[in-house]
C-alpha positions in Angstrom: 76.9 107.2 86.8 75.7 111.2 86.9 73.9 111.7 84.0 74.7 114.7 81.5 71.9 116.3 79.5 72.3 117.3 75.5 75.2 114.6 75.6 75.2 111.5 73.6 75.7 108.6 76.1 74.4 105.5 73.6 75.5 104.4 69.9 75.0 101.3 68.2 77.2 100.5 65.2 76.0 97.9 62.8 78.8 95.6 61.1 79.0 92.8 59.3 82.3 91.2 61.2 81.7 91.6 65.1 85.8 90.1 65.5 86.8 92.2 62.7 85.4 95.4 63.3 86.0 94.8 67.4 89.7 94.4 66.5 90.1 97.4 64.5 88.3 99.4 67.2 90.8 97.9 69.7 93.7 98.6 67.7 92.3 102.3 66.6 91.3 103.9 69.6 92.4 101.5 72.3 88.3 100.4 73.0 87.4 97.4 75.2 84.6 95.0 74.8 81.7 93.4 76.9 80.7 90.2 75.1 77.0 89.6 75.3 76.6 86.3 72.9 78.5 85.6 69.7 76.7 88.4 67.6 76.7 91.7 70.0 79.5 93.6 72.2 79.6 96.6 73.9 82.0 99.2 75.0 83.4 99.2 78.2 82.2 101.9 80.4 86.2 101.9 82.2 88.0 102.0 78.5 90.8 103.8 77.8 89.5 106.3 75.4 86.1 106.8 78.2 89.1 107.7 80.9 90.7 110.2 78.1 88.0 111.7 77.1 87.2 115.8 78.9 83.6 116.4 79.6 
């Protein structure tokens, strides 16, 4: 992946309710998840709202 200076490209969000808060990121803005163990996910780098998104 090219790499784009004075860009955010990382974010962690802190939540209480991993399944809750996934599903209302799912619903909201279409995200999908990498699992990586019961207590962390992360956005898919192929997700809709990554393929919507103008650069």
């Amino acid at each position: 992946m090219d790499q784009t200076h004075h860009v955010i490209d990382y974010i962690e969000l802190n939540v209480v309710d991993l399944a809750a808060s996934r599903a209302f990121y799912e619903q909201a803005f279409g995200w999908e998840f990498n699992d990586y163990g019961p207590d962390y996910a992360g956005m898919k780098q192929d997700c809709a709202m990554l393929r919507e998104m103008r650069f």
